[in-house]
C-alpha positions in Angstrom: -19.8 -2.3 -13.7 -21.4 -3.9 -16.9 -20.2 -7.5 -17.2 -21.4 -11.2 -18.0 -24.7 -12.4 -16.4 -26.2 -15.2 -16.3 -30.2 -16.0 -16.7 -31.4 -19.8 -15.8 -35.1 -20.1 -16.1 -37.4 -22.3 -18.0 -40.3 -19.3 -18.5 -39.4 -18.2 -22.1 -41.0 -14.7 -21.7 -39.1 -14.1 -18.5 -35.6 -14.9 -19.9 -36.9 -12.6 -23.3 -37.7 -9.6 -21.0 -34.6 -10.1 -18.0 -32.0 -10.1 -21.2 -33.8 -7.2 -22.7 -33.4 -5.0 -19.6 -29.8 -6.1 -18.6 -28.6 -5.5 -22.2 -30.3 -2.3 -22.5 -27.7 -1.5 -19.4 -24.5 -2.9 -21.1 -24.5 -6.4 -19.7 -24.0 -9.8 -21.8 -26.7 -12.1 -21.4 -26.4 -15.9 -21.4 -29.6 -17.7 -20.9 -30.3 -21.2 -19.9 -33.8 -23.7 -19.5 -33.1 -25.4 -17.0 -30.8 -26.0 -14.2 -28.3 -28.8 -15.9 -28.3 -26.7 -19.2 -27.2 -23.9 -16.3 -24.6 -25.4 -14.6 -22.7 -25.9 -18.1 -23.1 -23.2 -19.3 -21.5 -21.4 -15.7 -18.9 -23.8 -16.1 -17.5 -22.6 -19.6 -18.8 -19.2 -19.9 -17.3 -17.2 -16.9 -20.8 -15.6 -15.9 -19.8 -12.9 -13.0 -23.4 -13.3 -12.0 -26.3 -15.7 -12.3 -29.8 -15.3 -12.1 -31.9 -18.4 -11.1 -35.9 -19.3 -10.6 -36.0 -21.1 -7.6 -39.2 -23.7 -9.3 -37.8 -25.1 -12.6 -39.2 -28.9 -13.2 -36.2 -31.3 -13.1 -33.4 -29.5 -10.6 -34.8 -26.8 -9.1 -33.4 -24.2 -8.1 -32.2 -24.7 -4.2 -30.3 -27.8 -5.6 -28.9 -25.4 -8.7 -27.3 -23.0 -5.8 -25.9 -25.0 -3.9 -24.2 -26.9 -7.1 -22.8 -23.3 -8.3 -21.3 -22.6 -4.9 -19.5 -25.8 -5.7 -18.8 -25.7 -9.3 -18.1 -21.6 -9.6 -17.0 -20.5 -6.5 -17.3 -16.6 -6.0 -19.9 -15.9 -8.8 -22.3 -14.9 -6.8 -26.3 -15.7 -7.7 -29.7 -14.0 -7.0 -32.5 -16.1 -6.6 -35.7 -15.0 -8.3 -39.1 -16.2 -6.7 -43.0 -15.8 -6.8 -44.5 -13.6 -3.9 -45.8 -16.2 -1.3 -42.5 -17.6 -1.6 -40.4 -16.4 1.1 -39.6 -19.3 2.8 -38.2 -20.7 -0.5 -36.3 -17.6 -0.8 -34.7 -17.5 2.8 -33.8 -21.5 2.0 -31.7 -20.2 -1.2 -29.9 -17.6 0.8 -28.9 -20.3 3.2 -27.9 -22.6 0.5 -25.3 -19.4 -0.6 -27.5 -17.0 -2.9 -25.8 -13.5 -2.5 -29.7 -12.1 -2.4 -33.3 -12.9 -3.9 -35.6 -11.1 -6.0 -39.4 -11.8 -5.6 -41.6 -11.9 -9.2 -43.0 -10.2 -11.0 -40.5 -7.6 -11.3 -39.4 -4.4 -12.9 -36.9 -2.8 -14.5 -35.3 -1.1 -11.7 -35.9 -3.9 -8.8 -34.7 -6.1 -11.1 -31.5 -3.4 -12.0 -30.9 -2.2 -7.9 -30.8 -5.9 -7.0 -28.0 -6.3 -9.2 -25.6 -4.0 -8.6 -26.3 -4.3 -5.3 -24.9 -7.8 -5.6 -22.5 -6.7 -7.9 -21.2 -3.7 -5.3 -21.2 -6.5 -2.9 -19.3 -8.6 -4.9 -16.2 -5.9 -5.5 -15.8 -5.1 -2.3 -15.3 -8.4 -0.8 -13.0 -9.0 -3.6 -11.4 -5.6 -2.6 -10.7 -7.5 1.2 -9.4 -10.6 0.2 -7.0 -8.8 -2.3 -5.6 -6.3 1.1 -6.2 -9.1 3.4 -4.2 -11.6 1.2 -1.8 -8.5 0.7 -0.7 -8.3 4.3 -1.3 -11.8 5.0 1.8 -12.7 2.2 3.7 -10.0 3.4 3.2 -7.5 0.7 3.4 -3.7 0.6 3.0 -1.0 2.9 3.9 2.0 1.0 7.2 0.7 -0.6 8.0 -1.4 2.1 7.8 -5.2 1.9 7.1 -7.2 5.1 6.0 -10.6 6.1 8.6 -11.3 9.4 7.4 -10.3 12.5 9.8 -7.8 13.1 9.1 -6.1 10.1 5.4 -6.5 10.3 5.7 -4.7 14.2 8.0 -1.7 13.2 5.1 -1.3 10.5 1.5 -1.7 12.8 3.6 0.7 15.3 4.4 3.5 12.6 1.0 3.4 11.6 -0.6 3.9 14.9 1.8 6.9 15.7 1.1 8.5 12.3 -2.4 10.0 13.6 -0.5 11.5 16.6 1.7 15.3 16.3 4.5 13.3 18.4 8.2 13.7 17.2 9.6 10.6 16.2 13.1 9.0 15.6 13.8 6.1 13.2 16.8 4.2 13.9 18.5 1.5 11.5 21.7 0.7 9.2 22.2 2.3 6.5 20.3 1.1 3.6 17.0 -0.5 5.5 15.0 2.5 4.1 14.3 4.6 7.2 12.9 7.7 4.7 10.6 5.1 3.2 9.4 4.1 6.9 9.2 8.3 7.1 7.0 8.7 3.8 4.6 6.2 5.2 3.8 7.8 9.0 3.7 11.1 6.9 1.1 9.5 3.7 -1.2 7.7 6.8 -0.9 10.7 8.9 -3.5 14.0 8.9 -0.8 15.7 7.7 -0.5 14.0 4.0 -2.4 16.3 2.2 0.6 18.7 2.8 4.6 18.5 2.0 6.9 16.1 2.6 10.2 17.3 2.9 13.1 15.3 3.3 16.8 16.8 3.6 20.0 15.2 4.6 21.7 16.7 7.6 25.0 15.4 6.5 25.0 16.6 2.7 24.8 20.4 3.8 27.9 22.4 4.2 28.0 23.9 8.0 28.3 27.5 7.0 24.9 27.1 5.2 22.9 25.1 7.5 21.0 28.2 9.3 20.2 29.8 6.1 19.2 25.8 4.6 16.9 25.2 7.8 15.6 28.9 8.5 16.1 31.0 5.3 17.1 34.1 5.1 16.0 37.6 4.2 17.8 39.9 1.4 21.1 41.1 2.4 21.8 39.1 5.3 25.4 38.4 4.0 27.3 38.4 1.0 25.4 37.2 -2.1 21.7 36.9 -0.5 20.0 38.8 -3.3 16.7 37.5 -2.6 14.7 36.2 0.1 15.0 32.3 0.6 12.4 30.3 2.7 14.1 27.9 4.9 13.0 24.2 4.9 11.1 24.7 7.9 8.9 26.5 5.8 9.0 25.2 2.7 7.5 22.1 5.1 4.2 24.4 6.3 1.4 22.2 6.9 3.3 18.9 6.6 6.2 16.9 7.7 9.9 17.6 7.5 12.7 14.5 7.6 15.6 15.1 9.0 17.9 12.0 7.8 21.1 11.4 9.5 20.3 14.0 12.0 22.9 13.1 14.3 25.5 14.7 11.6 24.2 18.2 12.9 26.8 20.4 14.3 25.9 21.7 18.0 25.3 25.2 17.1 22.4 24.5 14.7 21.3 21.7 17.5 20.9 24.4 20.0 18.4 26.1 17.2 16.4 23.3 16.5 15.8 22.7 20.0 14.4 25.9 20.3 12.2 25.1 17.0 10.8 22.4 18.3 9.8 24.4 21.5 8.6 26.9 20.9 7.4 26.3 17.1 8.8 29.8 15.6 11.8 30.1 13.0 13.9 33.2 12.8 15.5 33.5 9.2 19.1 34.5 9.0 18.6 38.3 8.9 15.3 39.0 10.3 14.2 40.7 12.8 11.2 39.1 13.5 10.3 35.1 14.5 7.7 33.3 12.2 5.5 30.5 13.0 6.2 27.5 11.8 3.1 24.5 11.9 5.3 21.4 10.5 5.6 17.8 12.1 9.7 16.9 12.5 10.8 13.4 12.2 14.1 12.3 12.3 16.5 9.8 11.6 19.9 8.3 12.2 22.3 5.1 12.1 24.4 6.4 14.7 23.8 5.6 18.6 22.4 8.7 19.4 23.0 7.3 23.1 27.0 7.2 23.1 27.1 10.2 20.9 25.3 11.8 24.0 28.1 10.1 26.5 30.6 11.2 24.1 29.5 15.2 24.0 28.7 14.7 20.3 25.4 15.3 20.2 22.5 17.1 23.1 20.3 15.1 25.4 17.9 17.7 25.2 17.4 17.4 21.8 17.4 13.7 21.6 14.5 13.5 24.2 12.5 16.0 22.1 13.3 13.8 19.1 13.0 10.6 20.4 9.6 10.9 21.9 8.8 7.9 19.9 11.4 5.6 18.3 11.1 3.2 15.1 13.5 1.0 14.8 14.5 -1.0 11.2 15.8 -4.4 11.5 18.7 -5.2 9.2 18.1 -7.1 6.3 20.1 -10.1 7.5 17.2 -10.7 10.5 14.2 -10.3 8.3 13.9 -14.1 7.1 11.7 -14.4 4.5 11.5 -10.3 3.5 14.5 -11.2 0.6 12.9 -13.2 -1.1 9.4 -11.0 -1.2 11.8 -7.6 -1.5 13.6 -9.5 -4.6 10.2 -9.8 -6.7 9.1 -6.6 -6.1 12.2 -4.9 -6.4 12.8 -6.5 -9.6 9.2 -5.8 -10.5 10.0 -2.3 -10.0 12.9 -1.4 -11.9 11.7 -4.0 -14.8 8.6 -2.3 -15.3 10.7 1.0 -15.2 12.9 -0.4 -18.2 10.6 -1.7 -20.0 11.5 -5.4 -19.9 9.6 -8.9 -18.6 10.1 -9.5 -15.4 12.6 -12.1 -15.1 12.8 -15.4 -13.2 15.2 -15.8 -10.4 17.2 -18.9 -11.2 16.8 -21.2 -7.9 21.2 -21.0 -7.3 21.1 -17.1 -7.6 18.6 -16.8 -4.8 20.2 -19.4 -2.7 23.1 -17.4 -3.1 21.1 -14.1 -2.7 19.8 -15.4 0.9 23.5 -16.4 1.8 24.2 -13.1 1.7 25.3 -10.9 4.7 23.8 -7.8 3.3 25.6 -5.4 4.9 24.0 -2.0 2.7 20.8 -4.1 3.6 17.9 -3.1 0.9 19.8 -0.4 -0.8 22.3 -3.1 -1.5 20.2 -5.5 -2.9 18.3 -3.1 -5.3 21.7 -2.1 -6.7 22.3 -5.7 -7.3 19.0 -6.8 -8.6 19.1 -3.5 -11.1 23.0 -5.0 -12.3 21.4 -8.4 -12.7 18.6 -7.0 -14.8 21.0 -5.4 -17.1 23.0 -8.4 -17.5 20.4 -11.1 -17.5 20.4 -13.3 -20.8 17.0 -15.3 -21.7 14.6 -14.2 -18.9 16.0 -15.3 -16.3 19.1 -14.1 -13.7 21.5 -16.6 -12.9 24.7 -16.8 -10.5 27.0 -15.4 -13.1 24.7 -12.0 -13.3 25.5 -11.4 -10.1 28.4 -9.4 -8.2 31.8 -11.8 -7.1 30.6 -10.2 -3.5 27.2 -12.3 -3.6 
């Protein structure tokens, strides 16, 4: 990256030729005679690296170091000093130089040391900005987090995203279980392949074999065509099954045997295919009374629930509303095409009060009806639903 550096030297010829070199490359050059001349010039100009001789008469430059690492804070600097003086140069890195370049130099010692530095300088800033990202709760692939609870159900998803194990993820509605899914398939080996989500209780019974296994032509009335199955259309990556405990026991019988023996038969066929696709699942039912009940197989649920996530409410994630507010509002501003508005300190008083019983889905809803009805930048108690 070509930016804004910084020479301080008092050698007239060596400023001349550094700024000639850098500027050749794209960079602006400031220049300064001495150390004090320097240190204003950091100050007001915004250098994002500075280039100082360590011998300058008045303040030299050990003493101009350790003033910048006061004075700018994060620019980093590069000593440049005579052969012979090594010592002087190990003193300066102690003092906080990022590195040190020993004179007479070239062209391309003087050009590796700096984007070195500069390399250097991005990636730390690269750290801090994930590091401060997790540390204040941000985002994990959608999902906003800074209780503990939260933060757990997150770290644990993660870790079982390398392994092939089924996995179940529990929670209300609304708490943004296929979000959680989306992130242990996107940090999984599996993400350069589909994701495929499908809603067990949105398909009609009489087509749920032919939804989940396709079918082949003529199997019944009005299969003109071959239809790949969502097993299938999942090849290679991860198939969601949301609200899985809505599945009728016939087609649970099926997918037991899927998940066994890892072969689909379409409706028609006479021959099994092999299917290589990663099932997770997910549910706000208690899959455990609808197994005392006779609703739903243990068999199953112990092939599903090999590992279980499960979402807290939204009521028990403390300080998550307030984070989940800004970025949801973030979102859907930026997808209008409005400023992001400011939450008036009574509508987010009233906004934690709230039970949340939809959870996240709920408040996206109301945040998007605030947006719309927000006057003058900023969402106040009457933009909000009687229910909040």
């Amino acid at each position: 990256m070509s930016g804004h550096v910084l020479v301080i030297d008092d050698d007239a010829g060596l400023r001349g030729s550094t700024t000639l070199i850098l500027e050749d490359e794209g960079y602006r050059v400031t220049v300064a005679v001495d150390g004090q001349e320097g240190l204003r010039k950091a100050a007001g100009g915004s250098p994002d690296l500075i280039l100082v001789d360590v011998r300058m008469p008045g303040m030299d430059g050990l003493e101009v170091t350790r003033r910048l690492g006061k004075e700018v804070p994060g620019v980093p600097v590069v000593v440049m000093t005579a052969y012979g003086s090594l010592d002087l140069a190990v003193e300066a890195v102690q003092a906080g130089a990022a590195d040190y370049l020993p004179k007479p130099f070239g062209a391309e010692q003087l050009l590796l040391v700096v984007r070195k530095v500069e390399e250097q300088a991005a990636l730390r800033a690269e750290v801090g900005r994930l590091r401060g990202e997790v540390e204040a709760g941000r985002r994990y692939a959608g999902l906003v987090a800074e209780s503990p609870g939260m933060q757990r159900v997150l770290e644990m998803a993660r870790k079982v995203a390398q392994h092939p194990t089924s996995v179940l993820v529990e929670g209300e509605t609304g708490t943004g279980k296929e979000v959680l899914a989306r992130l242990v398939h996107t940090e999984s080996p599996r993400a350069a392949g589909p994701f495929v989500p499908v809603n067990c209780g949105a398909i009609p019974a009489q087509l749920m074999e032919s939804e989940f296994f396709g079918h082949v032509r003529g199997a019944f009335t009005g299969a003109e065509r071959d239809r790949t199955g969502l097993f299938e259309s999942a090849r290679g990556g991860t198939l969601f099954l949301d609200e899985v405990g809505e599945l009728p026991e016939a087609l649970q019988v099926k997918l037991l045997r899927v998940l066994q023996e890892r072969v689909v038969r379409p409706v028609g066929a006479a021959e099994e295919r092999e299917v290589d696709v990663r099932v997770l699942a997910a549910t706000n039912r208690d899959l455990e009374v609808e197994i005392r009940e006779g609703r739903f197989r243990q068999d199953l649920y112990y092939r599903l629930a090999v590992l279980k996530l499960e979402l807290p409410p939204l009521r028990e994630r403390g300080g998550d509303l307030v984070l989940l507010a800004r970025h949801l509002l973030e979102r859907h501003a930026g997808r209008m095409g409005i400023p992001v508005p400011a939450l008036d300190g009574d509508a987010m008083e009233r906004l934690q009060g709230h039970a949340w019983p939809g959870n996240v889905r709920e408040l996206e809803n109301v945040l998007e009806r605030a947006l719309v009805l927000a006057e003058g930048g900023r969402i106040q108690v009457r933009d909000l639903p009687p229910e909040v």
